[in-house]
C-alpha positions in Angstrom: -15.0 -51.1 41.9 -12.7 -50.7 38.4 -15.8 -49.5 36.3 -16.9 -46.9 38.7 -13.8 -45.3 38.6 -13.2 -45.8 34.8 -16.9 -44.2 34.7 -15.6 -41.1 36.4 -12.3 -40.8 34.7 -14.5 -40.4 31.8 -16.5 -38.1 32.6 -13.6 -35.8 34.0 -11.7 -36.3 30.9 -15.2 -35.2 28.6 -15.9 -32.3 31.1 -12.3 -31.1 30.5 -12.5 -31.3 27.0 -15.3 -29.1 26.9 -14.0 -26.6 29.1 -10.9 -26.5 27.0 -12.8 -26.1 23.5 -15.2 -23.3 24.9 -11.5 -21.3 25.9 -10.4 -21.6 23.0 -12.8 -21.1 20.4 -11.2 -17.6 19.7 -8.3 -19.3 19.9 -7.0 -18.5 16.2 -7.6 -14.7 16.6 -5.1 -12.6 15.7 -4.9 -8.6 17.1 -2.8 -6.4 15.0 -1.5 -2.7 16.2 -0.1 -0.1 14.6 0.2 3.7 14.5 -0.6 4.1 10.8 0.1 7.8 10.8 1.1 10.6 13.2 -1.5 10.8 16.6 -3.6 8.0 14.8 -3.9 3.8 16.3 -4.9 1.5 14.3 -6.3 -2.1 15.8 -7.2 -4.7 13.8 -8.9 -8.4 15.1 -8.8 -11.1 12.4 -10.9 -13.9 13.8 -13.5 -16.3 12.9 -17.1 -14.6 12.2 -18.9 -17.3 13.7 -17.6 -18.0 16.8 -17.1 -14.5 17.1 -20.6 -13.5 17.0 -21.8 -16.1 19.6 -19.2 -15.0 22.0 -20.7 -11.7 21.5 -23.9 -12.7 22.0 -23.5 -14.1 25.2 -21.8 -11.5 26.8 -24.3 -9.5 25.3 -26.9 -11.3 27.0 -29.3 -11.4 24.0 -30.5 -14.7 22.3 -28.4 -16.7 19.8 -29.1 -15.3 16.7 -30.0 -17.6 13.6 -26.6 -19.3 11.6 -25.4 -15.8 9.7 -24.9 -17.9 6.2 -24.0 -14.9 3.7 -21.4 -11.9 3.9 -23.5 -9.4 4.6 -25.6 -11.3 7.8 -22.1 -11.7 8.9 -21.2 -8.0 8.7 -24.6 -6.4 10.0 -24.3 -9.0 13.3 -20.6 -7.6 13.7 -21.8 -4.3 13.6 -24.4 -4.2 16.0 -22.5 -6.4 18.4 -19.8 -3.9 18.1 -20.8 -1.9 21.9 -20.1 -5.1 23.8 -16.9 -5.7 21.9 -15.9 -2.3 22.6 -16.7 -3.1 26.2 -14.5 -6.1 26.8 -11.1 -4.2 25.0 -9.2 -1.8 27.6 -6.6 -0.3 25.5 -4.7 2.4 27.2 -1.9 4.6 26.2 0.1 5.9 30.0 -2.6 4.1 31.7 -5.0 5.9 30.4 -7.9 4.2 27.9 -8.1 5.6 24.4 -11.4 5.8 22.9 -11.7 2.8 20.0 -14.0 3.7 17.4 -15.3 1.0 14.6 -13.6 1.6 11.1 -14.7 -1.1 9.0 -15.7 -5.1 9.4 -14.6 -6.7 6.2 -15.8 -10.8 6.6 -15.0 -13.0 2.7 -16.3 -15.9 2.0 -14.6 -18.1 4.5 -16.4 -16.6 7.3 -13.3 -15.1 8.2 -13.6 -11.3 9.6 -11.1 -8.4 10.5 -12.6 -5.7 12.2 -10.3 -2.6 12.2 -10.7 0.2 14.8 -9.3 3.5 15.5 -8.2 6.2 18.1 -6.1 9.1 18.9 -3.0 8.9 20.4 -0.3 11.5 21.8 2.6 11.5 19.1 5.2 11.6 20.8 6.5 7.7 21.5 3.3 6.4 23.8 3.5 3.5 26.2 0.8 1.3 25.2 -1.1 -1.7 26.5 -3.9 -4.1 26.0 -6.1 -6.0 27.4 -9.2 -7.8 26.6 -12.0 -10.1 28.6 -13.7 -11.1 25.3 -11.1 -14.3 24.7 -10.6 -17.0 27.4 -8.2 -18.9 25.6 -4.7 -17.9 24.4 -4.4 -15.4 21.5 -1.7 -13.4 19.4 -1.0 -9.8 19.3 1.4 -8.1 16.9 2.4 -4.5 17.3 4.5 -2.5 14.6 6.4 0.4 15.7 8.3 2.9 13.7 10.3 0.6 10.9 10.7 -1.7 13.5 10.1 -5.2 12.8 6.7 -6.8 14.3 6.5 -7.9 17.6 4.4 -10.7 19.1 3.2 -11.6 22.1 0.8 -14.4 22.9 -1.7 -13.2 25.8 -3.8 -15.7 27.7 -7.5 -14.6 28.4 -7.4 -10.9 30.1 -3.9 -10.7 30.4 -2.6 -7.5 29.9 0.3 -6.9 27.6 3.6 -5.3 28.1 3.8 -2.2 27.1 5.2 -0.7 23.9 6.0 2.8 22.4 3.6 3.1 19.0 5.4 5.2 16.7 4.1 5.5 13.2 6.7 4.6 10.3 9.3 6.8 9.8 9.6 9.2 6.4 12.0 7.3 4.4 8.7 4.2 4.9 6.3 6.9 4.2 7.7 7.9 0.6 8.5 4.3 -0.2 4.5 4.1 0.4 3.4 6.8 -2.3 6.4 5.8 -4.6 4.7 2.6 -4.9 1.2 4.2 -5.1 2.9 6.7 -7.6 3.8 3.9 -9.4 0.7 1.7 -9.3 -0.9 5.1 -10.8 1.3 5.4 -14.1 1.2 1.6 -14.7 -2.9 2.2 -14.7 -2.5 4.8 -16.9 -0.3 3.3 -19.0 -2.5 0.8 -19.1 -5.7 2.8 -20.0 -4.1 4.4 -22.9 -2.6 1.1 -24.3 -6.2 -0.4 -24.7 -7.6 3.4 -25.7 -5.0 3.2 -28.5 -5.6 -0.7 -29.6 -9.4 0.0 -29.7 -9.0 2.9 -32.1 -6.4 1.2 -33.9 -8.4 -1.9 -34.5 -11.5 0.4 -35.4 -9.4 2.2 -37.8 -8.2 -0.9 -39.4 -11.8 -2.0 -39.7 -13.3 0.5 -41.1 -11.2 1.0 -43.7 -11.2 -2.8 -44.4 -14.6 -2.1 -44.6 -14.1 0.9 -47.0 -12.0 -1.4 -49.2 -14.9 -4.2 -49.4 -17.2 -1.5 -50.9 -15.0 -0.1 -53.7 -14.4 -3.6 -54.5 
């Protein structure tokens, strides 16, 4: 009577397992939202390419796909996938959806991917929310506000977040922003003309070592 019973504790326990690892094989991704300037949302999902992909696939209905082995298989397959993605994300600003349009899919050489996304939004301080049916497991979502610091909130399949106000970063951010690409600028240069001036210098010096060879 024992083995029976061991027999179907194990195959619970396996079925469980299984369940569990399917939920959360999105499990590590990451969704990222800010307003990077004035009337503008920026949405950004850092996730695994490969899990990813088949997810996408099978809400998709379509066939699994071969193993995407290189960069660019990885990328193209994102891309196309990229209507039923859109599909599953319901982001809204006062209850009502914003339109989500694909930016870029950058995937490196880990197979990892961030696909970044943008809409309009009002300016002025918008309540926004999201919610998406393309994860079953738990996930992450960070929001930036203003200078405010990052919030998180850990969402669990198509839980819908609380809302936030999405404000882009204050001016005193902004001019700390193209200070720094100001200065990234004039270091370039700096550096351009410091090699410009060692590569004449060094010809100079060699041509007339050169000159003093021949009189010699």
């Amino acid at each position: 009577m024992k083995r029976p019973y061991a027999v179907g504790l194990l195959v619970a326990a396996m079925t469980l397992h299984a369940i569990t690892g399917q939920a959360h094989s999105l499990a590590s991704t990451i969704v990222s939202v800010i307003a990077s300037r004035p009337g503008i949302a920026t949405v950004t999902i850092a996730a695994e390419a490969d899990p990813l992909i088949a997810k996408l696939e099978t809400l998709a209905g379509v066939p699994a796909s071969d193993a995407a082995v290189t960069v660019e298989e990885r990328r193209a397959r994102l891309e196309s996938l990229f209507p039923t993605l859109r599909a599953h994300i319901d982001a809204r600003i006062a209850d009502t959806p914003i339109d989500l349009a694909l930016a870029d899919v950058a995937v490196d050489d880990t197979a990892q991917v961030e696909i970044r996304l943008t809409a309009s939004i009002p300016e002025r301080s918008p309540m926004f929310t999201w919610r998406s049916t393309f994860i079953f497991g738990a996930y992450q979502l960070a929001t930036t506000s203003g200078d405010a610091a990052e919030v998180v909130q850990w969402l669990q399949g198509p839980q819908t977040s609380t809302p936030i106000a999405l404000e882009p970063p204050g001016a005193d951010t902004h001019a700390a922003l193209w200070l720094t690409r100001i200065g990234h600028g004039v270091a370039m240069g700096t550096l351009v003309v410091y090699v410009l001036f060692r590569r004449r210098t060094s010809r100079s010096v060699r041509l007339q070592s050169h000159a003093r060879s021949v009189r010699l």
